[in-house]
C-alpha positions in Angstrom: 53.6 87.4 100.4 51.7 85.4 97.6 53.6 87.7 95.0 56.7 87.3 96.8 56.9 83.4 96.2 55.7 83.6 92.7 58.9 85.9 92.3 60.9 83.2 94.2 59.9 80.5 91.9 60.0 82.1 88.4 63.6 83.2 89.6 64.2 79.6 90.7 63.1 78.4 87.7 64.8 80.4 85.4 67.9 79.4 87.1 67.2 76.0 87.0 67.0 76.3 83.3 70.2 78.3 83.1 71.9 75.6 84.9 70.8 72.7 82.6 72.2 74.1 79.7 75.5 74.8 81.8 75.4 70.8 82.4 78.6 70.5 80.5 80.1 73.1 83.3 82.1 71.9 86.1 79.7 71.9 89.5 81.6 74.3 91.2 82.1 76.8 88.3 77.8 76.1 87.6 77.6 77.0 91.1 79.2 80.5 90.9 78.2 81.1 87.6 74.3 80.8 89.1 75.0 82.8 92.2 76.4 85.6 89.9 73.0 85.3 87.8 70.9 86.0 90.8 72.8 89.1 92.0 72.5 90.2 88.1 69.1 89.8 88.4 68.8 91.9 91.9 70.8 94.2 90.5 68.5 94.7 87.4 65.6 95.2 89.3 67.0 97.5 92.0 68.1 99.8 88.9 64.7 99.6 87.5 63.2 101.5 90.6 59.6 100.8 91.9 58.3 97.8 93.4 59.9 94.8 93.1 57.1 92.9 91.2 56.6 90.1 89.0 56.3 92.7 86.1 59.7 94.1 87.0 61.1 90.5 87.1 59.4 89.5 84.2 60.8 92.5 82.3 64.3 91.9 83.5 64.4 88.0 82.5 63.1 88.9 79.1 66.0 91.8 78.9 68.3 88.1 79.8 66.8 85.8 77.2 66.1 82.8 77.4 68.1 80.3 79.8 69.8 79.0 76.8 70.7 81.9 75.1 71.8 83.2 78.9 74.1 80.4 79.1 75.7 80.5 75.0 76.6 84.2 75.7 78.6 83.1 78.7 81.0 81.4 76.5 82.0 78.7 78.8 84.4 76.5 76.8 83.4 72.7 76.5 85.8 70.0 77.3 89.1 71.2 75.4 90.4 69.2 72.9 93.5 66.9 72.6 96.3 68.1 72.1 99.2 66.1 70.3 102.4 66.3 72.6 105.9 67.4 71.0 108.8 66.2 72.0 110.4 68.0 74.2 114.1 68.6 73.1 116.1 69.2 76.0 114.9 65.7 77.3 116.3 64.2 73.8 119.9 66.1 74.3 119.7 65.2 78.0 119.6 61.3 77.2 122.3 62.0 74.2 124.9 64.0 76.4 124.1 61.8 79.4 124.9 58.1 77.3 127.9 59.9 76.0 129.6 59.0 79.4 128.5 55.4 79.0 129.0 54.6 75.3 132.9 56.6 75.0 134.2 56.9 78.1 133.5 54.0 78.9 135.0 51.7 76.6 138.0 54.3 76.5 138.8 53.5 80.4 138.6 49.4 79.4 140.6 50.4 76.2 143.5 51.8 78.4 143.1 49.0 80.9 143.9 46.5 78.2 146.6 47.5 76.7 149.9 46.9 77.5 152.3 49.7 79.2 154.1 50.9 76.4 156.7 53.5 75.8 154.3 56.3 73.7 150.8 56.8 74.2 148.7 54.0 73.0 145.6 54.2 71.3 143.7 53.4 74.1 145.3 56.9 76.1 145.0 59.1 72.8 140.9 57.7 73.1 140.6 58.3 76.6 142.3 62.0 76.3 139.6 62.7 73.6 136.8 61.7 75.5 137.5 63.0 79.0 136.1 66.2 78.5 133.1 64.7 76.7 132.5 62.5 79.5 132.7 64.7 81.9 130.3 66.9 80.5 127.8 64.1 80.2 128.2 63.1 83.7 127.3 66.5 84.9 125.6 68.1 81.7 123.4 65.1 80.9 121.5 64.8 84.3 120.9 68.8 84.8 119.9 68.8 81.3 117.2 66.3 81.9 116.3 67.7 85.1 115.0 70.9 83.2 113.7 68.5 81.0 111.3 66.5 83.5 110.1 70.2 85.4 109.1 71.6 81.8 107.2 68.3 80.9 105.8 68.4 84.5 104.4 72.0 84.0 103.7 71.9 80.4 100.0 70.3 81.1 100.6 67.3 78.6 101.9 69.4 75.5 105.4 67.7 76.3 106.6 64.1 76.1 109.7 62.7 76.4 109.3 61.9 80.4 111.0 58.2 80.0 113.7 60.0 78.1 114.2 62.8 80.6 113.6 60.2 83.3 116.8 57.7 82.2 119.1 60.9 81.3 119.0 62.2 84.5 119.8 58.7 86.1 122.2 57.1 83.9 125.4 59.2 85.1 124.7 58.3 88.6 123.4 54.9 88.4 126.5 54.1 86.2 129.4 55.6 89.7 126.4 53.3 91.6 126.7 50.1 89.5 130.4 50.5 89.5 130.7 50.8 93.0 128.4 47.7 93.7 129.8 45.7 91.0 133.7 46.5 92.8 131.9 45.5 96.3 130.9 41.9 94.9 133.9 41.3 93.2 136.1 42.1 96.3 133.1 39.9 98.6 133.2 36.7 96.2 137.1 36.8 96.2 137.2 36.7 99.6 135.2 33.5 100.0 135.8 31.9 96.9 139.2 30.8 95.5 137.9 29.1 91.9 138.2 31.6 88.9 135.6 29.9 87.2 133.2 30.4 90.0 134.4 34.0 90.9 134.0 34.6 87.1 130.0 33.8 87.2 129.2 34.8 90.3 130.6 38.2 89.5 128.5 37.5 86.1 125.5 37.0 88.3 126.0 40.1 90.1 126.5 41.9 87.1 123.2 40.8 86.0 121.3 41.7 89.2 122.4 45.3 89.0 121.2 45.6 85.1 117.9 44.1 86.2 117.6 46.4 89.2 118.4 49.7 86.9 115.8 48.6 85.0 113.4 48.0 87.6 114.1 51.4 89.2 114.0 53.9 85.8 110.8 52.1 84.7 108.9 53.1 88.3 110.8 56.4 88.3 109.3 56.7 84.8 105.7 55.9 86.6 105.9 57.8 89.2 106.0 61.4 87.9 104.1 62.7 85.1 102.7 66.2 83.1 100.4 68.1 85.3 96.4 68.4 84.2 95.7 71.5 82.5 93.2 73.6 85.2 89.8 74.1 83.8 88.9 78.0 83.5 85.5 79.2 82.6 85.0 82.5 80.9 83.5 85.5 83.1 80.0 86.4 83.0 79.3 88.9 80.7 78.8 92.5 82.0 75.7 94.6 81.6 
């Protein structure tokens, strides 16, 4: 029984050891690591035959090394180092093809509303022909585009940036059919109640403002509130033998 304890502790101890040079380890991965090292060590000694004895033990933790070499032949990677983020590309295309409906279709439309009913096409239709397709595209390209874009940052364990990019490419197409809808809403409410142009003209000013401020608001906490996924730890497996 007295050699029995003696066994207990020197195998306690050695594992002690082996876990205090595994201190950069995460617990749980220490734990499994150390569990492993005493079935190795059963192991060893059940293949050496005869009694199990603090010669046999001895034998086998010399066979190990010491606690430190034991733990540098295990390999386990320290904290990994930083890694610079690229940008991701489809997030930068996303944004392009998505402000393509905003910054020529736009104006096109206004274009065409300004101009005067004329017998030919005006300018204003010959820009609006040319940039239908391209706005179309945008409002459907731009935001699927930047969808892939925000999953593969997501996934890509910080090696990808471009999230406030992907972020405001998939939103701009809808919040622009949003802000034009809410902007049509205010007009028609302030006409009804007000019969001033000057004060229909900044009220509807007003309103305009409101809706920039709360795009703003709303892409910067969408933005916030999604993000690249951790990299997961790994530790290298024991070695065999």
């Amino acid at each position: 029984m007295t050699e029995d304890r003696a066994i207990q502790r020197r195998m306690a101890a050695y594992a002690h050891a082996v876990g205090e040079a595994l201190a950069h380890v995460p617990a749980a991965d220490r734990e499994s690591i150390l569990e492993d090292l005493e079935e190795h060590i059963d192991d060893a000694l059940r293949a050496a035959g005869g009694d199990r004895g603090l010669e046999q033990l001895e034998a086998v933790l010399t066979a190990l090394g010491s606690p430190e070499a034991y733990a540098a032949d295990l390999q386990v990677p320290g904290p990994a180092e930083p890694v610079e983020p690229r940008l991701c590309k489809k997030a930068v295309l996303g944004l392009l093809w998505s402000a393509s409906f905003v910054l020529v279709a736009v104006p096109s439309w206004l274009v065409v509303r300004l101009e005067e009913p004329g017998a030919g096409p005006s300018l204003g239709e010959r820009l609006f022909q040319f940039s239908a397709f391209l706005s179309l595209a945008g409002a459907l390209g731009g935001p699927v585009l930047s969808a892939i874009a925000l999953t593969q940052i997501r996934l890509a364990a910080g090696r990808l940036s471009g999230f406030g990019m992907a972020t405001v490419g998939a939103w701009l197409p809808p919040l622009l059919v949003i802000d034009v809808l809410a902007m049509a809403a205010i007009s028609a409410v302030v006409e009804i109640f007000v019969e001033d142009g000057a004060t229909i003209s900044a009220l509807q000013g007003a309103g305009a403002l409101l809706i920039l401020i709360a795009n703003a608001v709303f892409l910067s906490r969408a933005a916030r509130r999604g993000g690249p996924r951790p990299a997961a730890a790994g530790v290298s497996p024991r070695p065999g033998g």
